[in-house]
C-alpha positions in Angstrom: 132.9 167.8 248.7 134.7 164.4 249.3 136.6 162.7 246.6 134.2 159.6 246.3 131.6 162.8 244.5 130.2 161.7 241.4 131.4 164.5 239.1 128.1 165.8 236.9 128.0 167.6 233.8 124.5 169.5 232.4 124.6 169.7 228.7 121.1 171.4 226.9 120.2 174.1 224.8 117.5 173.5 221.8 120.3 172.6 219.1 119.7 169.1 219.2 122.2 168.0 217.4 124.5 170.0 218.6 123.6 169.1 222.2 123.7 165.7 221.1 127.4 166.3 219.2 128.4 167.4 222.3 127.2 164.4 224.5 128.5 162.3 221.8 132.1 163.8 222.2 132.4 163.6 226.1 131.3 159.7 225.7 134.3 159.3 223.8 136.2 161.6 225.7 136.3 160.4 229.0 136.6 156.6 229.4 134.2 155.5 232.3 131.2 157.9 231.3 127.7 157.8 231.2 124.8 159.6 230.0 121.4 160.1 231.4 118.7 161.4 228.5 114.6 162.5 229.9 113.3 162.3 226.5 110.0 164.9 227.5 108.1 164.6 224.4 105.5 162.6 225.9 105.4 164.9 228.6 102.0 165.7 227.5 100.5 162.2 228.1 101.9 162.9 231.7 105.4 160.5 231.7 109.0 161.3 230.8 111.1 159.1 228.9 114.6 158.0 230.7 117.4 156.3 229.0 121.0 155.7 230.2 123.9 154.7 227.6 127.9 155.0 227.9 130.0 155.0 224.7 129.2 151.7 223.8 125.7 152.4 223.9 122.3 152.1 225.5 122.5 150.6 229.3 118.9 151.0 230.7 115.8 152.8 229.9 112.3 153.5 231.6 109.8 155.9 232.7 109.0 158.3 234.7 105.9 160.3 235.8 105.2 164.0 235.4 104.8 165.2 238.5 102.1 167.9 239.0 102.6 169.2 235.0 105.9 170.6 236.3 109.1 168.8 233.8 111.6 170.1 236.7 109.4 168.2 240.0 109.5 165.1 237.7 113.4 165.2 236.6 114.0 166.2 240.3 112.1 162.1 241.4 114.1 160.6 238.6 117.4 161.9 238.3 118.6 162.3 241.6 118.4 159.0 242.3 119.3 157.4 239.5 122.8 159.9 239.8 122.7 158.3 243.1 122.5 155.2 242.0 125.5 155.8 239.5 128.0 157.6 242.0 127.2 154.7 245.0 128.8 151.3 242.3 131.6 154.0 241.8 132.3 153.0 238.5 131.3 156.1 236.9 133.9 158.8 236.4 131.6 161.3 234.7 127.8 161.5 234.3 126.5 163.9 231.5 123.3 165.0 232.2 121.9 165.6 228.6 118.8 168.0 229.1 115.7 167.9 226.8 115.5 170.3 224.0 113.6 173.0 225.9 114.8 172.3 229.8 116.3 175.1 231.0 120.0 174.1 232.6 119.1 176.7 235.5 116.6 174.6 237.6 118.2 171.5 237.0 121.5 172.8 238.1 119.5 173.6 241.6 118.5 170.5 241.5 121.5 168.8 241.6 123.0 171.0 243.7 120.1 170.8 246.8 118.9 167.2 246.6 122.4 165.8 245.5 123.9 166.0 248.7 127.7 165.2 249.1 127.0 162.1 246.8 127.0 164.3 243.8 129.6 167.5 242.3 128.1 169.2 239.7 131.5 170.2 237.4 130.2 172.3 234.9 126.8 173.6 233.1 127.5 173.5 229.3 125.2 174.8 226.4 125.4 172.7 223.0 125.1 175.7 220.7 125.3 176.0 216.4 125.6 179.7 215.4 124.1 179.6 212.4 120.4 178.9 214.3 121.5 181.5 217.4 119.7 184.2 215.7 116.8 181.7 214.0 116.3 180.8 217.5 115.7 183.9 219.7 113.8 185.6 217.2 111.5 182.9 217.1 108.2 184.5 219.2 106.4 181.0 218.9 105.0 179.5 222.2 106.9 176.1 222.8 103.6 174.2 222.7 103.4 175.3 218.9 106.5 174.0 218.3 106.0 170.8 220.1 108.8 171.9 222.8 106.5 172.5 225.6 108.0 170.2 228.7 105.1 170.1 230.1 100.8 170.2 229.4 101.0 174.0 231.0 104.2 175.3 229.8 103.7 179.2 228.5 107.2 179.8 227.1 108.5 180.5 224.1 111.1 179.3 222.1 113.2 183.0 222.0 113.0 183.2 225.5 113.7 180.1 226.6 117.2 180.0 224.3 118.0 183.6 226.0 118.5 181.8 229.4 120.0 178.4 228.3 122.1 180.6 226.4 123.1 183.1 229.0 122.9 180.7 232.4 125.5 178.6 230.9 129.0 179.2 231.7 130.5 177.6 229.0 129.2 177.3 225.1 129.9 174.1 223.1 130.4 175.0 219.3 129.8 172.6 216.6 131.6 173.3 213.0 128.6 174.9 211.1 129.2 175.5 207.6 126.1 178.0 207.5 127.7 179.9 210.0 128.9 183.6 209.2 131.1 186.6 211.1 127.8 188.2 212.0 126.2 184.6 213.8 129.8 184.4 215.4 129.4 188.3 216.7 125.9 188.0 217.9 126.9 184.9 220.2 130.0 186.5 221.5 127.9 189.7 222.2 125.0 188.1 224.2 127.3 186.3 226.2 130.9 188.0 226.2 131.7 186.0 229.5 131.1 182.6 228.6 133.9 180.0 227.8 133.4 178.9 224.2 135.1 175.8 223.1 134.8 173.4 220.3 132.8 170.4 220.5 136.3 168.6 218.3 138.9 169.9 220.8 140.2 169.1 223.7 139.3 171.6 225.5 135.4 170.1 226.1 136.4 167.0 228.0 138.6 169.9 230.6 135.4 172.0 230.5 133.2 169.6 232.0 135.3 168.9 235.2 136.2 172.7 235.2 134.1 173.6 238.0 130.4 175.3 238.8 129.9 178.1 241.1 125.8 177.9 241.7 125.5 181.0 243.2 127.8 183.4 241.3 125.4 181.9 238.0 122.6 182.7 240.1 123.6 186.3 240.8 124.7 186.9 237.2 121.6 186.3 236.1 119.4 188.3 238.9 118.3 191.4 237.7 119.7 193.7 240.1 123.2 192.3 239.4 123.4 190.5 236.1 127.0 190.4 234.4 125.0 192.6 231.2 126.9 192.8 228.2 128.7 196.2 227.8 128.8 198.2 223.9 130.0 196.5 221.0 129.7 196.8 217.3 131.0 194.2 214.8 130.1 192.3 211.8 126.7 194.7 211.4 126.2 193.2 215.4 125.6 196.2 217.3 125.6 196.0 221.6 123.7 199.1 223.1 124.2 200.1 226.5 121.3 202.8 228.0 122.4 204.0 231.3 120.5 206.8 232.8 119.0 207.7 236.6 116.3 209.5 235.7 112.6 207.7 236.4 110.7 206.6 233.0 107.4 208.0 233.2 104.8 204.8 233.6 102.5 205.8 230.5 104.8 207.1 228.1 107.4 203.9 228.4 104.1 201.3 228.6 102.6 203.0 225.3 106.7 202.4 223.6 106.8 198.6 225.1 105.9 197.3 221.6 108.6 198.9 219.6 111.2 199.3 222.4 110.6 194.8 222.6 110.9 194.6 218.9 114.2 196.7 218.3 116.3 194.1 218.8 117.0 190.2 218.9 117.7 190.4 222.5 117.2 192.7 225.1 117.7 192.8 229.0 118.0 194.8 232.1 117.1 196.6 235.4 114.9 200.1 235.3 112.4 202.0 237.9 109.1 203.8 236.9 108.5 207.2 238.8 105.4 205.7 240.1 107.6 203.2 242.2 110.5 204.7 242.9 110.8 201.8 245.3 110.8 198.6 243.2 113.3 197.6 241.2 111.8 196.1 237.8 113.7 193.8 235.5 113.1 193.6 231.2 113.8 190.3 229.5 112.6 190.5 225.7 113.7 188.0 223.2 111.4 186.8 220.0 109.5 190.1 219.9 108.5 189.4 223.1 108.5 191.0 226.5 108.2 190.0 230.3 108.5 192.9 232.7 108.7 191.6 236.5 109.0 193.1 239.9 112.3 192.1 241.2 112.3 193.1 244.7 113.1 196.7 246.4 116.3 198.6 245.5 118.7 198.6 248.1 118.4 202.5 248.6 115.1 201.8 249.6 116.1 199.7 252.4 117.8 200.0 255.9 121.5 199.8 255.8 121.8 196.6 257.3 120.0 195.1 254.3 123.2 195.2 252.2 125.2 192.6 254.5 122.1 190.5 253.8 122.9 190.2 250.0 125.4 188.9 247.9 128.7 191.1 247.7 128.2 190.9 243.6 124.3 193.0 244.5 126.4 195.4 246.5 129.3 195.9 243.6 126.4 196.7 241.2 124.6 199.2 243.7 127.9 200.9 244.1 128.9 201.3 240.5 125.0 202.4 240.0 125.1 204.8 243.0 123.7 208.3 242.8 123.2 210.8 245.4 119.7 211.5 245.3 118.5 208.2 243.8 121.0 205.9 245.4 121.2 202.5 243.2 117.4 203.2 241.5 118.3 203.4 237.6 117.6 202.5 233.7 120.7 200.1 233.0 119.2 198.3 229.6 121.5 196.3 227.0 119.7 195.7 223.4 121.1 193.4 221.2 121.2 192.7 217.4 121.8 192.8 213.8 121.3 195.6 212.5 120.6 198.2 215.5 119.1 201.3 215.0 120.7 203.0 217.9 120.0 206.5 217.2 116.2 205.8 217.4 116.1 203.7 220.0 118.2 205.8 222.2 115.5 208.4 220.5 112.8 206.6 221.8 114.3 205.9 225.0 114.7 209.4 226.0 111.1 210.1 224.6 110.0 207.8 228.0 111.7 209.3 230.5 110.5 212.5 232.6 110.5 216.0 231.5 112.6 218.6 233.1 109.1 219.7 234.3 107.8 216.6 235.8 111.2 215.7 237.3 111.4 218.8 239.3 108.0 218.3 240.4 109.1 215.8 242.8 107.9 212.0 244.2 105.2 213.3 245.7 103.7 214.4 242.3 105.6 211.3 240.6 102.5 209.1 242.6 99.9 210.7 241.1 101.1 209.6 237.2 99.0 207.2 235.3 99.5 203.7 236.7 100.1 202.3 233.3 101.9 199.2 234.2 99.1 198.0 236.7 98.1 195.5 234.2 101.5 193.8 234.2 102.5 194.1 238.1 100.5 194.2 240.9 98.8 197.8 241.5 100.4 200.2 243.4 99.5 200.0 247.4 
């Protein structure tokens, strides 16, 4: 990257005020540094908002239009250039990209990164977070379009979810002062994201953060399902962190009839598991708000030719190898659940309840196939 790289921050998360605290700060901060705000409330009438403002205050606004329903394709037309814009009169020595309430840092970090060219560095991803609403906020199983969130006219999210992975993509959490704040608020955060850097939004540690440095594809691979940085066991302040490790297959109908309380026994659960019905496809669980999205991931690398592994990242092959069994190779139930007030004896209870019987492990794969296909109504059926 050459030195004449505009240095870019992404601030977001759905604490507006504390995203806009933190914004606030940097301004202040470091002299020379500007802020670029796509306001997508209006998102629904199919344009985004765009205003531009240093310390001193607002520079320039406009509009934008939503590109096919999609908040990303539109921020992708606008920004870009107008980062572009700022890095080419090289007066600007940091630009804060403040995202919309329910923009997810993720995307917009690709963004950046693929259309920015050598013009642009992106320095840091940073989530604006108050912990007195970290629990208010992933419980919450509303879609974003009840809320008035959505970022765009087709946008299914909701607001639980959406928190999880500005919460968890982030390598660095911004803390306001929150007087409603309590040990247990400050335990769940630290639990659902034991890695992250957290700093307060009065220190000086924030300005450092921003120009700290992003890797793209290390925060891509920590949050891929076969090789997310989970959280590991904790228990504090009535927070409780349960890890279920275990190599044995779940069977399909007995796990898909336990989905409902298995979603809804904690604030936030996560993970990688395999059904005995597809012993070949790795399945990921992401469940926040009392809801739950179960997706095919890909194939496991036991199920592929060796050459595979020198075709994925070296943090994939680290996970298969700490996963690695002799019969099943990396195939396994790694799930984290996390929350207040954990009932881990039942849900490891319940757990156990969905995996195979002595009897129907011993009967083998070939019998495995002839289970119910329970789960054909969430992925595609079974070739």
């Amino acid at each position: 990257m050459p030195d004449s790289a505009l240095p870019v921050v992404i601030v977001g998360g759905l604490h507006s005020d504390a995203r806009k605290e933190v914004v606030h700060r940097l301004l202040r901060a470091v002299p020379g540094s500007v802020a670029l705000h796509h306001d997508m409330a209006a998102a629904g009438e199919g344009s985004v908002r765009r205003t531009v403002r240093d310390a001193s205050g607002e520079l320039s606004r406009g509009d934008a239009p939503l590109v096919n329903d999609c908040a990303c394709c539109a921020l992708r037309e606008d920004l870009v250039p107008e980062l572009e814009r700022l890095a080419g009169s090289g007066l600007t020595r940091l630009a804060i990209v403040e995202l919309w309430d329910s923009v997810e840092p993720g995307p917009m970090a690709e963004v950046v990164v693929t259309h920015g060219g050598e013009a642009l560095d992106l320095t840091n991803v940073i989530t604006a977070v108050d912990p007195a609403l970290v629990l208010a906020c992933l419980s919450n199983g509303d879609d974003l379009a009840e809320t008035g969130l959505a970022a765009a006219p087709g946008d299914q999210r909701t607001v639980g979810d959406t928190w999880a992975r500005q919460l968890e993509y982030a390598p660095v959490l911004a803390l306001v002062d929150s007087e409603g704040a309590d040990d247990a608020d400050r335990a769940l955060l630290a639990q659902l994201h034991p890695t992250a850097r957290r700093v307060a939004v009065d220190s000086g540690e924030l300005a450092q953060a921003a120009f700290a440095g992003f890797d793209i594809e290390a925060a891509a691979d920590a949050q891929h399902p076969a090789c997310a940085l989970l959280p590991q066991e904790a228990d504090e302040a009535g927070v409780t962190t349960l890890v279920w490790r275990r190599h044995r297959p779940f069977h399909p109908e007995r796990l898909y009839e336990a989905l409902e309380d298995l979603c809804c026994a904690a604030a936030r659960s996560r993970g990688r598991f395999w059904l005995a019905d597809r012993p070949d496809t790795l399945l990921s669980w992401d469940a926040a708000g009392g809801a739950l999205c179960v997706e095919n991931a890909g194939p496991w690398l036991a199920s592929l030719p060796d050459a595979a592994w020198e075709m994925v990242s070296p943090l994939r092959r680290a996970a298969a190898a700490l996963d690695w069994h002799p019969e099943h190779g990396d195939r396994c139930q790694h799930l984290v659940f996390t929350s207040p007030g954990l009932d881990r004896d039942g849900l490891e209870q319940l757990l156990e309840s969905c995996l195979l019987t002595d009897a129907e492990y011993a009967a083998g794969r070939e019998a495995w196939q002839h289970l119910p296909k329970a789960f054909d109504s969430l992925l595609d059926p079974v070739p």
